[in-house]
Every structure is written in C-alpha cells, then in structure tokens.
C-alpha positions as CSV (number, residue, x, y, z in Angstrom):
1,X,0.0,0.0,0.0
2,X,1.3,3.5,-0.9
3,X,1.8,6.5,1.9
4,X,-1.8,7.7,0.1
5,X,-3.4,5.1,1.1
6,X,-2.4,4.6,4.5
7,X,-3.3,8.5,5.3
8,X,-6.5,8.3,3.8
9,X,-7.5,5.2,6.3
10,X,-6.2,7.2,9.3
11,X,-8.0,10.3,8.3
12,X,-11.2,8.1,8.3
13,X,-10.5,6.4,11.4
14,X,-10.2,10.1,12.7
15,X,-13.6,10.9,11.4
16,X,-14.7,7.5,12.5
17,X,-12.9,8.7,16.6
18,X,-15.1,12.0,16.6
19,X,-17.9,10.3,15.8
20,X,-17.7,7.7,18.3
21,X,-15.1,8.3,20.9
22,X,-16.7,11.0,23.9
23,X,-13.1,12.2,24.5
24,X,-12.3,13.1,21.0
25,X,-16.6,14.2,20.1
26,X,-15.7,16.6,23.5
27,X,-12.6,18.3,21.8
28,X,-13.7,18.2,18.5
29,X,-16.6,20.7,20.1
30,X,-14.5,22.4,22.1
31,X,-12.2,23.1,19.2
32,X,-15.3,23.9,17.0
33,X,-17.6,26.0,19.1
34,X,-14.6,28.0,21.5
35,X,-11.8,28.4,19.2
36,X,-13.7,28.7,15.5
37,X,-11.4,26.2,13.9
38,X,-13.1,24.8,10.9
39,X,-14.0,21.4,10.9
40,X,-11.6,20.1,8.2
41,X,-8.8,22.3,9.8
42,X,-9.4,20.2,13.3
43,X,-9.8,16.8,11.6
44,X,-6.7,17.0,10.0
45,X,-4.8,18.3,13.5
46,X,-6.6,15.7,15.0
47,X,-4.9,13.7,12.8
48,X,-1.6,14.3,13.8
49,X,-2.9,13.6,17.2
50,X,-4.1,10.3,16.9
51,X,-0.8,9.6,14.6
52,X,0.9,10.7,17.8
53,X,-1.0,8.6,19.9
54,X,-1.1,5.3,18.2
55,X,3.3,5.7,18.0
56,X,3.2,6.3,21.8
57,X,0.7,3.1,22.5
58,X,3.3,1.2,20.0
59,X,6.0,2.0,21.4
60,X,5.7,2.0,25.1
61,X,3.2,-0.8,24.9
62,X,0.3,1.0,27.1
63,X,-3.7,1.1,26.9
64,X,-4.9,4.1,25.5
65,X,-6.6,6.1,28.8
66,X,-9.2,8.9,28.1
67,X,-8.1,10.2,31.5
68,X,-4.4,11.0,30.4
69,X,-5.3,11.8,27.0
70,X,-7.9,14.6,27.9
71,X,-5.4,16.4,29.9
72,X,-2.7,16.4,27.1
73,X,-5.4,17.2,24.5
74,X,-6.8,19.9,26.0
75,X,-3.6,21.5,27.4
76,X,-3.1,25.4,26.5
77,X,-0.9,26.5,23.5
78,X,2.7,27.0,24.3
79,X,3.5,30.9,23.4
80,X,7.3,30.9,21.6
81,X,9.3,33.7,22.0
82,X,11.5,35.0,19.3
83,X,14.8,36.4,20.8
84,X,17.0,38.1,18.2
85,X,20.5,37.9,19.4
C-alpha cells in the first residue's frame, strides 16, 4: 500500500474517533464551538494527534486512557518567544 493510502485510512479512522469516541466528540466541540477552527482544519490536527498517539501506545506498549489523553489534549498552547541575538 502507498503512503496515500495509508493517510487516507487514518483520516477516516479520525472521522470515524469523533464520531464515536466521547473524548475526541468533547474536543472536537471544544475546538469547533470556543476556538472557531473549521472542521476540516481540526480533523486534520486531529490527525496528527491520533498519529501521535497510536506511535506512543506502539512504542511504550500501554492502553490508551481517556483520563491521560484529555489532559494532554486539552492542554493550553505553548506561546514561543522569538529572541534576536
């Protein structure tokens, strides 16, 4: 299978998460309703979330827990500062 193929099953199983998953339903809301993000915009960050998540359940072998994942999901944005010098 090409690298097309395998983003366009994860994209689905994204949409498929929102639908279904209370945790993901909640931020895809939150992201919706609070911050105005359009919905294609937050399925697609989403995306790289669940990408992100599924590497960290391979790797370190651990059961995906709403608990811990709705405190790192909704976690406020980091503001960088640019220091010229």
């Amino acid at each position: 299978m090409n690298e097309l193929a395998h983003l366009i099953y994860l994209f689905l199983a994204t949409i498929q998460l929102i639908g279904i998953n209370p945790v993901f339903r909640e931020l895809h809301e939150y992201n919706i309703k609070v911050k105005h993000m359009k919905k294609q915009r937050f399925v697609f960050k989403l995306l790289g979330k669940v990408a992100r998540i599924l590497i960290s359940i391979v790797q370190k072998g651990e059961a995906f827990t709403p608990e811990r994942q709705v405190t790192s999901l909704f976690k406020p944005h980091k503001t960088f500062e640019y220091h010229v010098g």
